[in-house]
C-alpha positions, 0 to 999 in steps of 0.5 A, a space after each residue: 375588289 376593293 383596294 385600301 391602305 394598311 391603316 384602313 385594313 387594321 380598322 376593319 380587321 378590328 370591327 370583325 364581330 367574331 370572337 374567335 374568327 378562322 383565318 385561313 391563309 396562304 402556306 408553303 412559301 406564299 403566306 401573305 405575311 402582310 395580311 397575318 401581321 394586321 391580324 395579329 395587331 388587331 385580333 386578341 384572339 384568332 384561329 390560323 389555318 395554314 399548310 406547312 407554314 414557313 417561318 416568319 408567321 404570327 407567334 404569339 399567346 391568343 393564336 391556335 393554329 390548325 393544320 392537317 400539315 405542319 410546317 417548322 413555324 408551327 410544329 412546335 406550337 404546343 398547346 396552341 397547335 391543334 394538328 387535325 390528322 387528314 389526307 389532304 384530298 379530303 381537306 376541301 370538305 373539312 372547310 366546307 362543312 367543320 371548320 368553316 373561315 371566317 376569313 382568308 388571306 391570300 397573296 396573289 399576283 396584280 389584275 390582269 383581265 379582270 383576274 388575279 393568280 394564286 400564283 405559285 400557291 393554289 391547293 386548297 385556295 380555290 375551296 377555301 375561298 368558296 367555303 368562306 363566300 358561301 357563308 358570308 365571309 371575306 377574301 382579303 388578297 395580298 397584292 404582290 407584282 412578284 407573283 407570278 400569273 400562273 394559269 389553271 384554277 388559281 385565277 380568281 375573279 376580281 369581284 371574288 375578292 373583298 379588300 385587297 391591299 399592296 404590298 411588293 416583296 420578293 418571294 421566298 424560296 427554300 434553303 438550298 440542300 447540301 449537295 454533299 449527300 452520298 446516300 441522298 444521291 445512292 438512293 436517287 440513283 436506285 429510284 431513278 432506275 424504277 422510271 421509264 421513259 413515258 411515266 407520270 411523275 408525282 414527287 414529294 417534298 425533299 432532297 431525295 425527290 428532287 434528285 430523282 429528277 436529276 438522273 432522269 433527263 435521259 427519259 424522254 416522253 415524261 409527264 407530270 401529275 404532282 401536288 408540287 414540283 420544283 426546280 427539278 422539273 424546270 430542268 426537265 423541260 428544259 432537257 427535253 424529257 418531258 412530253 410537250 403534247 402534255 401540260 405540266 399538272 401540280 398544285 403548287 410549287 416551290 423553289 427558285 427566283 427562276 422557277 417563279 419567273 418561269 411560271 409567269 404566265 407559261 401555256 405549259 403550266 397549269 396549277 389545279 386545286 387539290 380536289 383534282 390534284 389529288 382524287 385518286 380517280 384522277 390520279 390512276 388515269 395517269 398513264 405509268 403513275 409513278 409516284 415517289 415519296 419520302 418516309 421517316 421510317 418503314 417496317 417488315 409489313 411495308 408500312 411506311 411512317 412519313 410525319 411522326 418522329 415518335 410522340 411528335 408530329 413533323 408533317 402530316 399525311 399530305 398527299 402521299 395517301 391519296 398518290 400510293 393509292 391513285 398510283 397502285 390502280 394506275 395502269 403499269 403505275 407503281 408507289 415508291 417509298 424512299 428513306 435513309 436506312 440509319 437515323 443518325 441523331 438517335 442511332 438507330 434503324 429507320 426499319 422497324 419491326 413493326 411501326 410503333 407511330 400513325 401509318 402514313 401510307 402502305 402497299 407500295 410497289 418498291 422502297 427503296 433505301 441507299 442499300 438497295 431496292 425491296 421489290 414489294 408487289 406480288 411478293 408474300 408477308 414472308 418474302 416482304 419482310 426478307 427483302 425490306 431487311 437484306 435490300 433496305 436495311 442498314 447491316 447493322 439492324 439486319 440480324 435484329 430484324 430477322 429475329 424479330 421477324 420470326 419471332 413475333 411474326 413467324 416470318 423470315 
């Protein structure tokens, strides 16, 4: 690894023969927003790779930016954006044989050893790195002493890394949720009550998650098995609920200055790279697999829409695919999808008929809204579509939905 100064960095950035290069970089709230700001000083044109991008990132004509999971800096990119729709297990192989980097940019914590973390921040890292190495390409690191060391696959060796520069700035974290959110908080009570003592935890990204792990702290014997964790887990720990026999497993988090200091260097953490993270083998060996998830719509079939908004694309797949799956064929393990009945801003039911938009995820154990809970396995087409109306449904779709029910569908 090679450290050099910012003015060196442009030169060299500006020498790449490529057209066009691939820059795969840092997502979430670990973007090495030093390196992408040399990238876009040098390069006319270039490719961003990037997960759930945060704002503030490169935006500029000359950019297209690709992601099988958008991020709010992205989604709006129009033709720029090139949305590559993918669980995100099989993302490490997308790298590594279709859309191979030319370059990643990874921020990362100071050597120690020999070694720099990944820090908060590991998922597809570790592939991308390799895939780039493999055919000649280069590992930029964005030196920061805020990053936390964390141990698990995100330790790279120093001499995987080309150039590096030094750049201290403290981590982002994200906007703090209103925590006057009566169905947020009326359905993190109906989940909560689905998770015994002793289960395996995997939540998604959003408020209803992280209040889920706010009413748990009366469990005893929990684990985790996520692709993020957040401040909610930190609580856990700290509660005794967790099972201390056991590390806690994700593959980045996100949350609190006191989440990323706890993280520095602690033996009860490790971070593992998505294709471990996120292999439903893996995922069904988890003993009481319970993964929770978030979803924008669900219909009478249990189909449940977690990343369009009509025509737009919010998010992605993401990994709540590959968790339904995992959890499903995990001993005494079940699939929770959680949504809000209503859409306010468009005044209408988040309980469709049937889904007019790309399915994200299906066969769930239990979706859950702030009405109630539909108890989905084992029950019949017919006996689906009645518990999602009278237990999930708004009162105000309810009749609407019975009668589409049974016309269309002879069900209900």
């Amino acid at each position: 690894m090679e450290i050099i100064g910012d003015d060196t960095l442009r030169k060299r950035l500006a020498a790449i023969g490529r057209r066009e290069p691939r820059i795969v970089a840092g997502g979430n709230f670990l973007t090495p927003t030093a390196l992408l700001g040399a990238a876009e000083a040098e390069l006319e044109r270039w490719r961003l790779f990037i997960l759930n991008a945060q704002h503030p990132i490169p935006a500029r004509p000359g950019i297209t930016y690709e992601s099988p999971f958008l991020g709010p800096a992205i989604r709006d990119q129009g033709d720029a954006l090139r949305y590559l729709p993918m669980r995100l297990s099989l993302v490490p192989t997308l790298l590594a044989t279709t859309l191979v980097p030319d370059v990643v940019m990874v921020q990362t914590s100071l050597p120690i050893a020999g070694r720099v973390s990944l820090g908060t921040e590991v998922n597809i890292l570790p592939a991308a790195i390799e895939a780039v190495r493999s055919h000649g390409g280069l590992v930029i690191a964005q030196l920061n002493p805020h990053v936390p060391y964390v141990f698990g696959d995100g330790e790279i060796e120093t001499d995987a890394i080309d150039w590096a520069i030094e750049a201290e700035a403290p981590l982002s974290s994200p906007d703090a949720r209103n925590a006057d959110d009566p169905q947020a908080a009326a359905i993190a009570e109906h989940v909560a009550r689905l998770v015994p003592s002793g289960a395996t935890l995997q939540l998604g990204i959003g408020a209803i998650p992280d209040r889920v792990l706010a009413r748990l702290e009366d469990r005893r014997g929990l684990r985790i098995w996520s692709e993020m964790i957040s401040d909610g887990v930190l609580a856990l720990e700290r509660r005794a609920a967790l099972d201390r026999s056991e590390p806690i497993t994700a593959s980045f988090l996100f949350g609190s200055a006191e989440l990323y200091a706890w993280a520095d260097r602690n033996p009860r953490l490790r971070l593992l790279r998505t294709e471990t993270i996120n292999d439903p083998a893996m995922i069904m060996r988890q003993p009481r697999m319970t993964a929770i998830n978030a979803a924008l719509q669900v219909d009478l079939f249990a189909q449940a829409n977690a990343c369009h908004l009509g025509p737009r694309v919010i998010s992605g797949f993401g990994g709540q695919p590959d968790f339904t799956v995992g959890a499903l064929h995990a001993r005494e393990g079940q699939s929770i999808i959680a949504l809000r009945s209503w859409h306010s801003p468009t005044d209408a039911s988040n309980v469709r008929a049937c889904l007019d938009t790309p399915v994200t995820s299906f066969q769930h154990s239990a979706i859950v809204s702030e009405h109630g809970v539909a108890h989905l396995f084992g029950a019949s087409a017919t006996e689906q579509a009645q518990r999602i109306i009278t237990m999930v449904a708004d009162p105000r779709a309810r009749d609407e939905l019975a009668a589409d029910a049974r016309a269309d569908h002879g069900r209900a």
